[in-house]
Structures are given as structure tokens and as C-alpha cells.
PyMOL Python script that loads the backbone (N, CA, C, O; Angstrom):
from pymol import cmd

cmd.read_pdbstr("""\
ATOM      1  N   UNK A   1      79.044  95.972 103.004  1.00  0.00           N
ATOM      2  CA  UNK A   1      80.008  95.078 103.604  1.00  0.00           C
ATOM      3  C   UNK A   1      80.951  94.575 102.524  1.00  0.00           C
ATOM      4  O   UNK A   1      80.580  93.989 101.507  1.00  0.00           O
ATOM      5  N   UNK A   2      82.282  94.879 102.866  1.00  0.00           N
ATOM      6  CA  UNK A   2      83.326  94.486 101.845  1.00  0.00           C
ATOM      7  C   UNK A   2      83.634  92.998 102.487  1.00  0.00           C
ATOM      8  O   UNK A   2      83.492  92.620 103.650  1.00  0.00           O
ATOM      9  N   UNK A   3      84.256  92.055 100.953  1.00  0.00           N
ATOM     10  CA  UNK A   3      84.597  90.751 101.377  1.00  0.00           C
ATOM     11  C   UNK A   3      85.653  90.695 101.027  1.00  0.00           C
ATOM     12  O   UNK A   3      85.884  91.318  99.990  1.00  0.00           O
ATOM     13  N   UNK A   4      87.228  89.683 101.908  1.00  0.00           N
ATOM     14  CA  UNK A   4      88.452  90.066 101.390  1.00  0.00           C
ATOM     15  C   UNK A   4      88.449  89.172  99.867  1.00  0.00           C
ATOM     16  O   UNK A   4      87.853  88.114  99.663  1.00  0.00           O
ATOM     17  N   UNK A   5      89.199  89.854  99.006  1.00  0.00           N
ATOM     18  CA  UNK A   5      89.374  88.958  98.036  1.00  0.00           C
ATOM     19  C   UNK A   5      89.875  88.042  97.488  1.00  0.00           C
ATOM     20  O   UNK A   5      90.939  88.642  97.336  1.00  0.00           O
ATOM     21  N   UNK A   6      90.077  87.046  97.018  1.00  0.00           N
ATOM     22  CA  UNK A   6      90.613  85.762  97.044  1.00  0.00           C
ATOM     23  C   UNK A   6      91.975  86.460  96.965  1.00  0.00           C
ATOM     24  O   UNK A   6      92.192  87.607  96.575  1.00  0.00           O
ATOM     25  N   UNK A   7      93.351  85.029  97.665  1.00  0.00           N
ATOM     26  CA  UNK A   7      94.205  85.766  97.290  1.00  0.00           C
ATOM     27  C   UNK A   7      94.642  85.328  96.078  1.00  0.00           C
ATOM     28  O   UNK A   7      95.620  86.004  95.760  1.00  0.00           O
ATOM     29  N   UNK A   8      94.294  84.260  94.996  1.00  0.00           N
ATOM     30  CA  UNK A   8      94.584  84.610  93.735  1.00  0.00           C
ATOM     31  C   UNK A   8      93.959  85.864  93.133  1.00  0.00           C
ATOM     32  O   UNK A   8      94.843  86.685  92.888  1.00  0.00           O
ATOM     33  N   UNK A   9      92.700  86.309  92.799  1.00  0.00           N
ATOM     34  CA  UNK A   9      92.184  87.295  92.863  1.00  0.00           C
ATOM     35  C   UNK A   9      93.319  88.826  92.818  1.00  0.00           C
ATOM     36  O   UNK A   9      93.698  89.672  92.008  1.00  0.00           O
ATOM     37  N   UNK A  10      93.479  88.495  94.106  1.00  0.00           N
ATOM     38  CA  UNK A  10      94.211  90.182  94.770  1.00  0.00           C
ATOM     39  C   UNK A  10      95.826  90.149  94.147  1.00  0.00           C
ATOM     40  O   UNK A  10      96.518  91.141  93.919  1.00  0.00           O
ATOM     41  N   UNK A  11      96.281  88.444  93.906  1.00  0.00           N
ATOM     42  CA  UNK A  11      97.825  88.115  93.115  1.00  0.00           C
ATOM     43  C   UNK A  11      97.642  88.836  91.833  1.00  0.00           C
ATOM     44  O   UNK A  11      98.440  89.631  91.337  1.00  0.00           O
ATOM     45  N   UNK A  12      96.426  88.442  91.328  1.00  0.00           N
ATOM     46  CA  UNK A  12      96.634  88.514  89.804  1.00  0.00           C
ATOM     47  C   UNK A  12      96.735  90.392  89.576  1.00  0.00           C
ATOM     48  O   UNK A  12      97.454  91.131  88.903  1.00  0.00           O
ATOM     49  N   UNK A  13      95.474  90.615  90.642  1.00  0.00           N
ATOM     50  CA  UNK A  13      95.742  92.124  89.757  1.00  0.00           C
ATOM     51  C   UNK A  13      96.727  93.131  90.288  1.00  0.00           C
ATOM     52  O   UNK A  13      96.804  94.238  89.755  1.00  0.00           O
ATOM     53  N   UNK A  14      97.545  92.774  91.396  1.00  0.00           N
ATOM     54  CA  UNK A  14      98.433  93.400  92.108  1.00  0.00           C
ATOM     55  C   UNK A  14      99.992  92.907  91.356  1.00  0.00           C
ATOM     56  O   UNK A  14     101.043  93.478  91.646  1.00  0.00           O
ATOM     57  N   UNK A  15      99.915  91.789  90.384  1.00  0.00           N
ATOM     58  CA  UNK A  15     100.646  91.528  89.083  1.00  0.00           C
ATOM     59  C   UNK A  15     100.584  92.347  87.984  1.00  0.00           C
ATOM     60  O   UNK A  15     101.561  92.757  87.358  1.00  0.00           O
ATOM     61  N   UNK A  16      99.161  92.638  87.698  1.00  0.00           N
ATOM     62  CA  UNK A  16      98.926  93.745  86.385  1.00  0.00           C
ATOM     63  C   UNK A  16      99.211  95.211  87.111  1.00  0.00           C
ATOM     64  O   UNK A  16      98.848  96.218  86.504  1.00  0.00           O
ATOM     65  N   UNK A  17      99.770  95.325  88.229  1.00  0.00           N
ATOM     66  CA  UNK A  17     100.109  96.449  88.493  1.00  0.00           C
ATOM     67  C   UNK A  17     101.557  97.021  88.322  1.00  0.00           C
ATOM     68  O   UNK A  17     102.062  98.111  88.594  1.00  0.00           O
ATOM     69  N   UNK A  18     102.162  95.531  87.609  1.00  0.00           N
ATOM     70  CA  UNK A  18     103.648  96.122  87.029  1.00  0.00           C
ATOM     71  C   UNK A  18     103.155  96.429  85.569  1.00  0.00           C
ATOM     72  O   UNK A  18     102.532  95.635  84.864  1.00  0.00           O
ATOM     73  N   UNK A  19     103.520  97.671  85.237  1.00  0.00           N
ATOM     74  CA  UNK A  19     103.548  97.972  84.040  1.00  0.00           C
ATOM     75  C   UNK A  19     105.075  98.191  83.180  1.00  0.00           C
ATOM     76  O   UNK A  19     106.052  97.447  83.260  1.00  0.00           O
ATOM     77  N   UNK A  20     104.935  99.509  82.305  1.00  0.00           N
ATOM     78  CA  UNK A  20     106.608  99.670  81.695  1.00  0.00           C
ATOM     79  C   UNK A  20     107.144 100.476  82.227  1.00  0.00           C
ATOM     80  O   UNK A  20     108.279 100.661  81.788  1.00  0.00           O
ATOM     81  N   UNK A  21     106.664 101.499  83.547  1.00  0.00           N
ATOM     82  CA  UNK A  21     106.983 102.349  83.708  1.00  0.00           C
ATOM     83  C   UNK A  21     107.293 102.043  85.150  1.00  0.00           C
ATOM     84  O   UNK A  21     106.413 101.414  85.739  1.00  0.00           O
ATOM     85  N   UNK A  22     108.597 102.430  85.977  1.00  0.00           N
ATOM     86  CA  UNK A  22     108.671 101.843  87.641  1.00  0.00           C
ATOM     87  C   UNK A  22     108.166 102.784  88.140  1.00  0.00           C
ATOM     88  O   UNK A  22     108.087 102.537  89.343  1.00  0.00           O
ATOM     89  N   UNK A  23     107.632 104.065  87.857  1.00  0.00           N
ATOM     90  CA  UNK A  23     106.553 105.314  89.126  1.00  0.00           C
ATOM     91  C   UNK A  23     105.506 104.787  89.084  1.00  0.00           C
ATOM     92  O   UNK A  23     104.871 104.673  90.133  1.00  0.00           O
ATOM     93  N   UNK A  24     104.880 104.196  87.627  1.00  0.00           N
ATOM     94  CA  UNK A  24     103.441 103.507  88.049  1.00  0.00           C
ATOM     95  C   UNK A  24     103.743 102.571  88.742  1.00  0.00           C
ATOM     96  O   UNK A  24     103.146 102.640  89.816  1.00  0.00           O
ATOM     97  N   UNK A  25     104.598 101.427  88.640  1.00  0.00           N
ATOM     98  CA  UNK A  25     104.637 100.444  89.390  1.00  0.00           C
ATOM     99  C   UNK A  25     104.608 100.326  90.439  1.00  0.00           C
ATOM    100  O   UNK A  25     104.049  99.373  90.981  1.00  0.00           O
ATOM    101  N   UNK A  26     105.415 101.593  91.277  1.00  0.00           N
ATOM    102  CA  UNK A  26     105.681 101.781  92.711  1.00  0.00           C
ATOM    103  C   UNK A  26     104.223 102.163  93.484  1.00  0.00           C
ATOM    104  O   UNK A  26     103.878 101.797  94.607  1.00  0.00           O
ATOM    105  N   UNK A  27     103.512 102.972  92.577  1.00  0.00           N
ATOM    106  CA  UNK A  27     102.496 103.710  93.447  1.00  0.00           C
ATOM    107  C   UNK A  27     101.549 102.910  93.461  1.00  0.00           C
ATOM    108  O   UNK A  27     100.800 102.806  94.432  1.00  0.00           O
ATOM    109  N   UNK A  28     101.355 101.756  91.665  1.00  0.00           N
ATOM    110  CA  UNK A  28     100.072 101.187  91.888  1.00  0.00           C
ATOM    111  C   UNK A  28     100.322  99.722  92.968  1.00  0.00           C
ATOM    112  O   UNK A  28      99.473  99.548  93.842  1.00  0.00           O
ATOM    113  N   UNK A  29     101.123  99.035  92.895  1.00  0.00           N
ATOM    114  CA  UNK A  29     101.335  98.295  93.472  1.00  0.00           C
ATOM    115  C   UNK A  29     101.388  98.805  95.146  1.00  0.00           C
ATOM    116  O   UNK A  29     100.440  98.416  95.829  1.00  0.00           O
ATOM    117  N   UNK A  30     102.146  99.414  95.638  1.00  0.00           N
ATOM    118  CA  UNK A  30     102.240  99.830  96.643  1.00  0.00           C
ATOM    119  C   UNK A  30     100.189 100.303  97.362  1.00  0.00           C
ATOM    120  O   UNK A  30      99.519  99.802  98.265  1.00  0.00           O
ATOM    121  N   UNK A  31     100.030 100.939  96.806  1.00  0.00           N
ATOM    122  CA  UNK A  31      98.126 101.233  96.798  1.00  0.00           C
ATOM    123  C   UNK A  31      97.640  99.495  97.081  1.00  0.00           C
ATOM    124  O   UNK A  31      97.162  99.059  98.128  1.00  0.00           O
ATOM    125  N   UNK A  32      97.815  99.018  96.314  1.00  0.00           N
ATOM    126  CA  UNK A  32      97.388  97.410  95.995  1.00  0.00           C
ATOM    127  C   UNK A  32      97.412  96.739  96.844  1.00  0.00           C
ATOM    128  O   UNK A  32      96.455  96.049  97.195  1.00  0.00           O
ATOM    129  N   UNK A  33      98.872  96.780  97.570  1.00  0.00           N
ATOM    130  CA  UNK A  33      98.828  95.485  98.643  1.00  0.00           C
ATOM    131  C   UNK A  33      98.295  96.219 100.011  1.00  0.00           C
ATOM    132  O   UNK A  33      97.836  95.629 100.988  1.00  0.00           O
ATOM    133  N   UNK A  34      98.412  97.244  99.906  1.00  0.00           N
ATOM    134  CA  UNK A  34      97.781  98.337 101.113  1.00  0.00           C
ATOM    135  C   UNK A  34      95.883  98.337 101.503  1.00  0.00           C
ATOM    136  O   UNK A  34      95.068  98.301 102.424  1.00  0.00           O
ATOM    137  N   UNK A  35      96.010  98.397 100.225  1.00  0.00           N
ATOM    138  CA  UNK A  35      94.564  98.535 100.214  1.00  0.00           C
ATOM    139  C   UNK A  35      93.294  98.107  99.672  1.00  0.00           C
ATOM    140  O   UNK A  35      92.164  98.482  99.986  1.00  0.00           O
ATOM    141  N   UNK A  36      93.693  97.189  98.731  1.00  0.00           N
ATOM    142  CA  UNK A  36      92.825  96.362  98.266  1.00  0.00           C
ATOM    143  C   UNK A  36      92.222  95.166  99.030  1.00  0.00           C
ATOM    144  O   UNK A  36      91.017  94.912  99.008  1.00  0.00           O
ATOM    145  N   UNK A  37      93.207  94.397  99.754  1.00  0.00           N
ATOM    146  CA  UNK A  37      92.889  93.665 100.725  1.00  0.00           C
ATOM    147  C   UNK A  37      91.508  93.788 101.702  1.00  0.00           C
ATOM    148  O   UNK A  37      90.963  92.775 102.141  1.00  0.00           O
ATOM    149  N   UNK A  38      91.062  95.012 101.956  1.00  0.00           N
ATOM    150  CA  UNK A  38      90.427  95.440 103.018  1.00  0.00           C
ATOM    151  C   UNK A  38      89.087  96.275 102.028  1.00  0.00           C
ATOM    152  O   UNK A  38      88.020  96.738 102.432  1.00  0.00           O
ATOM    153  N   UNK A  39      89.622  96.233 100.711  1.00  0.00           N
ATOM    154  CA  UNK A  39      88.355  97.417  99.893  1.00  0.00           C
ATOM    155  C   UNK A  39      87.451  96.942  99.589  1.00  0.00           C
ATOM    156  O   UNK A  39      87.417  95.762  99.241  1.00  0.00           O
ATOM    157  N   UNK A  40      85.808  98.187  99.647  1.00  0.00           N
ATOM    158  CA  UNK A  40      85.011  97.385  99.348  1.00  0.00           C
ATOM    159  C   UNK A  40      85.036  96.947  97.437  1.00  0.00           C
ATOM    160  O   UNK A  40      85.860  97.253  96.574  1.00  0.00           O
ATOM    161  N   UNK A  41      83.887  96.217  97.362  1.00  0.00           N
ATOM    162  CA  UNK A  41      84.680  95.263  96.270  1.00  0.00           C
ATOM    163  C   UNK A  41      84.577  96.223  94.835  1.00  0.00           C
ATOM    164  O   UNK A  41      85.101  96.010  93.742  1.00  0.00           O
ATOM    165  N   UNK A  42      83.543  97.558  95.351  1.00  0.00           N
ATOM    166  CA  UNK A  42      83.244  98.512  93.755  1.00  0.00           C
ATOM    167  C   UNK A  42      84.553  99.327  93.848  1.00  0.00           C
ATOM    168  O   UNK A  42      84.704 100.111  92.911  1.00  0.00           O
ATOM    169  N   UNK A  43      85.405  99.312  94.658  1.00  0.00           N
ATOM    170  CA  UNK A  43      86.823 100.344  94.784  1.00  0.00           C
ATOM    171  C   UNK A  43      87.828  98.797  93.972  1.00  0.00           C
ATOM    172  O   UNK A  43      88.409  99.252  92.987  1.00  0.00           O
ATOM    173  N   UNK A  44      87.965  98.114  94.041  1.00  0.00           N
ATOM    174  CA  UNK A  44      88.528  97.034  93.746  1.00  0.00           C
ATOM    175  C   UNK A  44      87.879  96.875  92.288  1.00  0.00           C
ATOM    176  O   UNK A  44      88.699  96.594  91.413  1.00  0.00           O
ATOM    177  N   UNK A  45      86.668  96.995  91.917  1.00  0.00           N
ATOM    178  CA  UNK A  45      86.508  96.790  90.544  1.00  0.00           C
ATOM    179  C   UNK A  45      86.816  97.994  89.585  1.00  0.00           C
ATOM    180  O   UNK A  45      86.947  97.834  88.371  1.00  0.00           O
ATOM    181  N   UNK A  46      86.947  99.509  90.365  1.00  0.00           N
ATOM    182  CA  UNK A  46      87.313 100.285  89.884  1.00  0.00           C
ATOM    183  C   UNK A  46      88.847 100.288  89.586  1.00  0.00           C
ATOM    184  O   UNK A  46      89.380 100.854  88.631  1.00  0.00           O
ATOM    185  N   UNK A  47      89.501  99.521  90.614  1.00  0.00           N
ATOM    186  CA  UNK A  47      91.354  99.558  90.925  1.00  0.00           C
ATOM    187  C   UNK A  47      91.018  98.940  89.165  1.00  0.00           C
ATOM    188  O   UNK A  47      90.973  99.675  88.179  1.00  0.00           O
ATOM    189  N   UNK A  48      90.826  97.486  89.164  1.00  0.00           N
ATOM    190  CA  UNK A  48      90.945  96.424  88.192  1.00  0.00           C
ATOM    191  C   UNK A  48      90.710  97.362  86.426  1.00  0.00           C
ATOM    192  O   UNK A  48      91.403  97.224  85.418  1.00  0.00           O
ATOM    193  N   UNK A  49      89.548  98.225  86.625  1.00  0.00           N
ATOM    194  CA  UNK A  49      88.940  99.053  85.169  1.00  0.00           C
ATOM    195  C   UNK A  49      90.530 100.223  84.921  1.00  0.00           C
ATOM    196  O   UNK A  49      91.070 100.359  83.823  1.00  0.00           O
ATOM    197  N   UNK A  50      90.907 100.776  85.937  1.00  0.00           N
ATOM    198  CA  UNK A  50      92.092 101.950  86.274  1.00  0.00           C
ATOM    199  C   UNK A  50      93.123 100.775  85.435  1.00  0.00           C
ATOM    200  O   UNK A  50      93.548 101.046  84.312  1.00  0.00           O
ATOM    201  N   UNK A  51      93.411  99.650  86.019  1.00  0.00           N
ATOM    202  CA  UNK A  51      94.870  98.739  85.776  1.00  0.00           C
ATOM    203  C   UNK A  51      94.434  98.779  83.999  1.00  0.00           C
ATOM    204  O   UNK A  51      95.158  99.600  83.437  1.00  0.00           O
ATOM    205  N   UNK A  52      93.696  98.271  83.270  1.00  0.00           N
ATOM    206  CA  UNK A  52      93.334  98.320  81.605  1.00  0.00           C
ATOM    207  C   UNK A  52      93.186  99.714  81.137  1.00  0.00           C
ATOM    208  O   UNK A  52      92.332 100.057  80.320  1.00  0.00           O
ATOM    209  N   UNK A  53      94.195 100.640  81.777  1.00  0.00           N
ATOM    210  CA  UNK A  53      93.884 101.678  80.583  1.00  0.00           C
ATOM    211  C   UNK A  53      95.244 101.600  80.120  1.00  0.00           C
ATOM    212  O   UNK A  53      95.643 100.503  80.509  1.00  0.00           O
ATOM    213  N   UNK A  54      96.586 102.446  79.212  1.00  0.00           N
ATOM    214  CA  UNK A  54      97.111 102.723  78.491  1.00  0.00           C
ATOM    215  C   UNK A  54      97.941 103.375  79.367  1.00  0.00           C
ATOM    216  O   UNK A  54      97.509 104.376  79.939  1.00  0.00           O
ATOM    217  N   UNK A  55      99.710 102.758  79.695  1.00  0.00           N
ATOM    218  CA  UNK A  55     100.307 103.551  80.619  1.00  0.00           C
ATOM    219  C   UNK A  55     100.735 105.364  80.486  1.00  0.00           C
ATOM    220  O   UNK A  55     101.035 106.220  81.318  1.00  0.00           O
ATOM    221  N   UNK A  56     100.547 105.354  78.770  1.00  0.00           N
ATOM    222  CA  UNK A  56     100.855 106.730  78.554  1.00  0.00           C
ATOM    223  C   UNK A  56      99.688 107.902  79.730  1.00  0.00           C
ATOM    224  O   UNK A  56     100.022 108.769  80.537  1.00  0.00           O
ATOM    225  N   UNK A  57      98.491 107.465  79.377  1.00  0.00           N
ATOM    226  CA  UNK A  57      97.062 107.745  79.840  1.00  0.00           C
ATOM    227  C   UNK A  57      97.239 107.412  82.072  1.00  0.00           C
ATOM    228  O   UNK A  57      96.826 108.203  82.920  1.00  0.00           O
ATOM    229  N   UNK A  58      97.701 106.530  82.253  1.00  0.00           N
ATOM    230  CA  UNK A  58      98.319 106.723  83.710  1.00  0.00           C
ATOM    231  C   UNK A  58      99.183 107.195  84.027  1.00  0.00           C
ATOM    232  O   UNK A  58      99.209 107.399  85.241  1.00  0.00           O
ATOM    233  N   UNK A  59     100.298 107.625  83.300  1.00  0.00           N
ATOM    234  CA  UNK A  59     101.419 108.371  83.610  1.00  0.00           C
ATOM    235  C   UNK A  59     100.795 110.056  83.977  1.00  0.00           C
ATOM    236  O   UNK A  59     101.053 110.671  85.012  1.00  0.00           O
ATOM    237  N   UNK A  60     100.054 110.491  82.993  1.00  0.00           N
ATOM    238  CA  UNK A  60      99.442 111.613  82.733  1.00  0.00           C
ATOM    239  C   UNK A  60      98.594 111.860  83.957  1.00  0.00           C
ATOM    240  O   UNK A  60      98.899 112.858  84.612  1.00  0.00           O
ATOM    241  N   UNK A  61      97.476 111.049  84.425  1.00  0.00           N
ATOM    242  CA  UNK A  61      96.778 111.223  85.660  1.00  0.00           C
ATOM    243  C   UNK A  61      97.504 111.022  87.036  1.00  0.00           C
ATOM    244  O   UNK A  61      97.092 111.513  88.087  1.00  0.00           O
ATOM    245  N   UNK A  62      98.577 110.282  86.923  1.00  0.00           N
ATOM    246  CA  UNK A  62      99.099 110.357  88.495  1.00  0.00           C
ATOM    247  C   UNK A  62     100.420 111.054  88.246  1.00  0.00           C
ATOM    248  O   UNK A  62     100.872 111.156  89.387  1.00  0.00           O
ATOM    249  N   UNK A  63     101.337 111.614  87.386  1.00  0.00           N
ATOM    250  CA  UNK A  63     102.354 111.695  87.342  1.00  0.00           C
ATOM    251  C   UNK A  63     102.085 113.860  86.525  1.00  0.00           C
ATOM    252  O   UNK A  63     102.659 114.833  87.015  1.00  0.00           O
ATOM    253  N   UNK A  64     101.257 113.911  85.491  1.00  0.00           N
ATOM    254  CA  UNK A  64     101.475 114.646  84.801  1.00  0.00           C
ATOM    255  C   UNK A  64     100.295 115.891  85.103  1.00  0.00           C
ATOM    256  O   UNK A  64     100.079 116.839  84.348  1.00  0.00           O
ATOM    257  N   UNK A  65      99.615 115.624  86.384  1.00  0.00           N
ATOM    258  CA  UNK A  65      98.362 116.286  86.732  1.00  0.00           C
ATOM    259  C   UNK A  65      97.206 115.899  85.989  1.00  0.00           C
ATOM    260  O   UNK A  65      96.194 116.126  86.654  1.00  0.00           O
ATOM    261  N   UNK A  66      96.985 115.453  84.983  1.00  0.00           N
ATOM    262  CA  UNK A  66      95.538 115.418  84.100  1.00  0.00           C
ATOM    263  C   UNK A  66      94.694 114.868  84.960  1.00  0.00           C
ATOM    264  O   UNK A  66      95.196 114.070  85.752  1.00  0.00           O
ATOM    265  N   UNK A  67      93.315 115.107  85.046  1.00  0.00           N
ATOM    266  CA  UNK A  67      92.316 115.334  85.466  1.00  0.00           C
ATOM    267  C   UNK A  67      91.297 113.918  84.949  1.00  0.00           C
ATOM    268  O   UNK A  67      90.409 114.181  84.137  1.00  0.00           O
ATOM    269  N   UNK A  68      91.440 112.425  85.432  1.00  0.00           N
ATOM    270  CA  UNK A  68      90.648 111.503  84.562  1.00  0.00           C
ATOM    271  C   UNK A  68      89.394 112.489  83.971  1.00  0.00           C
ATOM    272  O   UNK A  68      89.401 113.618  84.459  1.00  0.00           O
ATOM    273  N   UNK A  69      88.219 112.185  82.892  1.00  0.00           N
ATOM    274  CA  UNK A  69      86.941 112.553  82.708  1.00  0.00           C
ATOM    275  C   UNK A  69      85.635 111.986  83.524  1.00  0.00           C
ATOM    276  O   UNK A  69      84.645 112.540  84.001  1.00  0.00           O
ATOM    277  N   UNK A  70      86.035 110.788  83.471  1.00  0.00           N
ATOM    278  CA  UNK A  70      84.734 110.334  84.644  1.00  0.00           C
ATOM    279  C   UNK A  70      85.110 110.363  85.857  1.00  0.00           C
ATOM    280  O   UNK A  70      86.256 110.161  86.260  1.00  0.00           O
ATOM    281  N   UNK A  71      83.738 110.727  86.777  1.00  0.00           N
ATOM    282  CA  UNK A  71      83.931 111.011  88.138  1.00  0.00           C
ATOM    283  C   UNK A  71      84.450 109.873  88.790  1.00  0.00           C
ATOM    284  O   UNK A  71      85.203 110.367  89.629  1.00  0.00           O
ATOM    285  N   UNK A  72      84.505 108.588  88.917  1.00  0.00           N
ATOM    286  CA  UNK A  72      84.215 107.133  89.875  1.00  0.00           C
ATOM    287  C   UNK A  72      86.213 107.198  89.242  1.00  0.00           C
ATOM    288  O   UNK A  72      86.912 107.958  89.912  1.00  0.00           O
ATOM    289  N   UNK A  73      86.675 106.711  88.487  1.00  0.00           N
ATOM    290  CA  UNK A  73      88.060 107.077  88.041  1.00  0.00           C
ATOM    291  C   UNK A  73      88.961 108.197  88.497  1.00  0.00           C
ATOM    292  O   UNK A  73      90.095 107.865  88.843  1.00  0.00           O
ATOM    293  N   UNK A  74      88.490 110.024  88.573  1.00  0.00           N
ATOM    294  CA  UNK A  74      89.001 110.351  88.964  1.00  0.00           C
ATOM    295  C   UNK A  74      89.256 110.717  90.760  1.00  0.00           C
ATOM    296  O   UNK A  74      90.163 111.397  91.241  1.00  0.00           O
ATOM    297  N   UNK A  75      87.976 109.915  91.586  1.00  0.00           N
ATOM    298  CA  UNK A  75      88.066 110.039  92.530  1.00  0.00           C
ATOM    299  C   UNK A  75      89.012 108.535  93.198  1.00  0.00           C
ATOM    300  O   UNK A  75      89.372 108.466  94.373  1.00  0.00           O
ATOM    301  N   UNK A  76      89.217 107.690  92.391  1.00  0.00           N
ATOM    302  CA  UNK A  76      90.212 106.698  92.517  1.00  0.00           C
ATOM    303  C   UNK A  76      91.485 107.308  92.460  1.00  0.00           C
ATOM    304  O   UNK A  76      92.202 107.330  93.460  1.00  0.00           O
ATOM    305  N   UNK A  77      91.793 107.747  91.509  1.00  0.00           N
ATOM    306  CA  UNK A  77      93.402 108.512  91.285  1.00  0.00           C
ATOM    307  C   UNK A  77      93.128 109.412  92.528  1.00  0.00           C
ATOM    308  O   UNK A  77      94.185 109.322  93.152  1.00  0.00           O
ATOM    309  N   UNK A  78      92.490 110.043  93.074  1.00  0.00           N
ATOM    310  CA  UNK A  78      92.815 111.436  93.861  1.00  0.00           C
ATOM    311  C   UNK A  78      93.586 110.421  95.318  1.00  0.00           C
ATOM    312  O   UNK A  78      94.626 110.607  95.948  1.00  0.00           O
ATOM    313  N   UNK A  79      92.701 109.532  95.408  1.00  0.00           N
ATOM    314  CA  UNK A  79      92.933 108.850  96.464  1.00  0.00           C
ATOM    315  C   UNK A  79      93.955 108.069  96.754  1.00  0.00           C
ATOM    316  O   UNK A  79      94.451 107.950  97.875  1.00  0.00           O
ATOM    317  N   UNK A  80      94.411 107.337  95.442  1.00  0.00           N
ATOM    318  CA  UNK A  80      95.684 106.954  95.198  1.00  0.00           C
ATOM    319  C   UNK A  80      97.405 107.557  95.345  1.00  0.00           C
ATOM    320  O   UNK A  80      98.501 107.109  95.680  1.00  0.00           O
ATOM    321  N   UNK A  81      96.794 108.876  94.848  1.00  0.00           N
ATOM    322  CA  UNK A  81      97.550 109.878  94.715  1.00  0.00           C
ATOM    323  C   UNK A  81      97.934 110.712  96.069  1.00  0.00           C
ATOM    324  O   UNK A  81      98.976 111.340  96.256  1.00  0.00           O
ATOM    325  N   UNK A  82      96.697 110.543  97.072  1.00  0.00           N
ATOM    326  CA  UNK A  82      96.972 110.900  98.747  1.00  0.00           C
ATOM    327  C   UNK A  82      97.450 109.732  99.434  1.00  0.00           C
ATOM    328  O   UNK A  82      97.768 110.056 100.579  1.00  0.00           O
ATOM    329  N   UNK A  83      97.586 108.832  99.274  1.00  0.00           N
ATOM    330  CA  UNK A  83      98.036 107.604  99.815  1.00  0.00           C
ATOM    331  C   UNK A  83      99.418 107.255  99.524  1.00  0.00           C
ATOM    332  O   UNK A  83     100.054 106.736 100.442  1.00  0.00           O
ATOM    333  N   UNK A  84     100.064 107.473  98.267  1.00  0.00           N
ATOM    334  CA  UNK A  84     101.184 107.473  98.036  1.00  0.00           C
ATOM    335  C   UNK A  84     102.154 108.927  97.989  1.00  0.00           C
ATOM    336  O   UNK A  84     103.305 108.885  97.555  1.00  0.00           O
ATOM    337  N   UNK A  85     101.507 110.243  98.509  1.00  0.00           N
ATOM    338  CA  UNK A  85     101.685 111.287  98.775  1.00  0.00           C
ATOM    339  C   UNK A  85     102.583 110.908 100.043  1.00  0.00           C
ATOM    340  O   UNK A  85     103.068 111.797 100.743  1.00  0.00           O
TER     341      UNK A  85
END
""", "prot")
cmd.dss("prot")
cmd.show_as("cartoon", "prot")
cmd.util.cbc("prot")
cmd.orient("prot")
């Protein structure tokens, strides 16, 4: 059972979803207010671990094809990546 998340909570990290780049911005944010609201809370702690990596390193997985290495990460991007498809 997912619980919605506070909406400071869902402000703050749907804030760290502007980065330097406006394609990440569009897709992660856009994902964010879509779907976090309603996620259960280990997809939401995964969104939050995805938002702290290195935009070069997100550009590359949603923009440049690369393949994250861990499974729980790259099945976040796949999904991200069909949603903003």
C-alpha cells in the first residue's frame, strides 16, 4: 500500500528535478508531478536516489541510450523513458 507523499515532500524533490539541462528537466519533472503523487513509496525513493546522480550520467541514460548498471535504476529509467515517450 502506497501513501501520498507530503506535499512538501513531493515540492522538494519535484524542485531537484530542475537540473542544468531543460530535456532532463522536462522529462524528470514532467514523470514527477505525474507520478509520484500516486507511487508506491520504494519507486519514489528510487525517483529521489535517480535525482543525486551527475547530470552528465542522466543525460547519457535517458537521452544517450546507456544502459544504468543496477537493475532497480535501470528499470526506473525504462519506465520514465515510456512515459515521456
Amino acid at each position: 500500500m502506497s501513501q501520498e507523499p507530503a506535499e512538501g515532500d513531493l515540492g522538494r524533490t519535484l524542485w531537484r528535478c530542475r537540473r542544468g539541462m531543460k530535456e532532463l528537466d522536462l522529462l524528470l519533472e514532467r514523470y514527477g508531478r505525474s507520478r509520484l503523487p500516486q507511487a508506491p513509496e520504494a519507486t519514489r525513493r528510487s525517483f529521489e536516489r535517480l535525482l543525486e546522480l551527475p547530470d552528465p550520467l542522466l543525460a547519457g541514460y535517458f537521452l544517450g541510450g546507456i544502459e544504468p548498471p543496477d537493475a532497480a535504476t535501470a528499470e526506473l529509467v525504462r519506465q520514465i523513458r515510456a512515459y515521456v515517450a
